[in-house]
C-alpha angles and dihedrals in degrees: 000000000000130000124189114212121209106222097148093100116113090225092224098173101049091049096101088069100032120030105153106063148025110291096239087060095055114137126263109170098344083310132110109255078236095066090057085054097047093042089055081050101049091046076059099063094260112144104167121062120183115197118212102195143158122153111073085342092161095066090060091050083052095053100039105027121172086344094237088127084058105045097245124096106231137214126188128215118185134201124222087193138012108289100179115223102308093032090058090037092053078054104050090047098085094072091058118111099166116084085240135030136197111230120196134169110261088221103056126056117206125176116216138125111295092188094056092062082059099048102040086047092053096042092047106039097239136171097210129355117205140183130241127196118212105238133195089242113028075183087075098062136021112282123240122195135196120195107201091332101315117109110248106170134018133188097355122158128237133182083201111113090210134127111265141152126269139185113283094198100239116120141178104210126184118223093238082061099048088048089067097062106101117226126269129046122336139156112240093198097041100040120011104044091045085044091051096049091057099048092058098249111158103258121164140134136167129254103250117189098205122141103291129191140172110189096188086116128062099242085051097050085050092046089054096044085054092048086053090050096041094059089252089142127042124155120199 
């Protein structure tokens, strides 16, 4: 299976603690934030990652390479200019070979059953399956909604302090999806999943509660750092 992993951010707002490298590099342990994700995603059965950089991108091809020492073969796409999400992820795309790819964001780690986004993809039809988290405020961030596995809503705002379900990040796209997203630079979050909803395509997905982290602010990239050192996460 192949991932493409979206490490062309700036990382603006973790730059008072790391200034010197791609967020998604940013050290645990003497180790890039990155290696903790593929690792997850080789313990999952992906072979295959595909790196959408741009800022300081090279850095991640130096430290990765072709992928072989950690047991993932690696491509590298890189960005002349900011692409947003789609526009990296139309990008990266030529390097797919597999009629679907997973795409995450290279700066959160999220454990969760790689395999159920396929299944439930397969069994249900679907363009593109994607994974929500169940959060404390659904009013702090845009609220996505899924009725009996099909996505319903996606970024709407509520003033409601509730709990509620958002978007994880994590997404199962089919080639014949990601070939609709026009080049340049587009949002897949702003403009193609709400597009596509509109225009009927088959997206769904399942809330999964695994550990989730985003470490694009410093107490998250310390929290993160602790977890590591804690034991939080172990893979067999």
């Amino acid at each position: 299976m192949q991932a493409i992993l979206l490490a062309g951010g700036l990382g603006t707002r973790l730059r008072s603690v790391v200034s010197d490298r791609p967020k998604p590099m940013a050290l645990i342990q003497g180790r890039p934030f990155m290696e903790y994700v593929i690792k997850e995603l080789s313990a999952q059965a992906v072979d295959h990652i595909i790196f959408a950089v741009g800022y300081k991108g090279s850095m991640v091809e130096e430290y990765f390479g072709d992928g072989s020492t950690f047991g993932v073969h690696a491509s590298y796409a890189y960005e002349e200019t900011l692409l947003g999400t789609a526009g990296a992820i139309k990008n990266a795309a030529k390097y797919m070979t597999d009629p679907e790819i997973f795409v995450l964001n290279a700066d959160t780690f999220y454990r969760m059953d790689y395999c159920r986004l396929t299944r439930q993809k397969k069994d249900m039809a679907l363009d593109m399956a994607m994974v929500l988290r169940e959060v404390e405020d659904v009013s702090r961030y845009g609220q996505a909604v899924l009725t009996h596995g099909r996505l319903t809503g996606f970024n709407e705002k509520t003033d409601s302090q509730t709990r509620g379900t958002v978007n994880g990040g994590v997404y199962l796209l089919s080639r014949d999806l990601i070939d609709t997203i026009p080049e340049g630079k587009v949002s897949l979050e702003q403009e193609m999943i709400p597009a596509w909803l509109s225009e009927g395509r088959k997206l769904g997905g399942f809330v999964n509660d695994g550990y989730f982290i985003d470490i694009g602010i410093p107490q998250d990239y310390y929290r993160f750092m602790e977890d590591v050192e804690k034991g939080v996460l172990t893979w067999s």
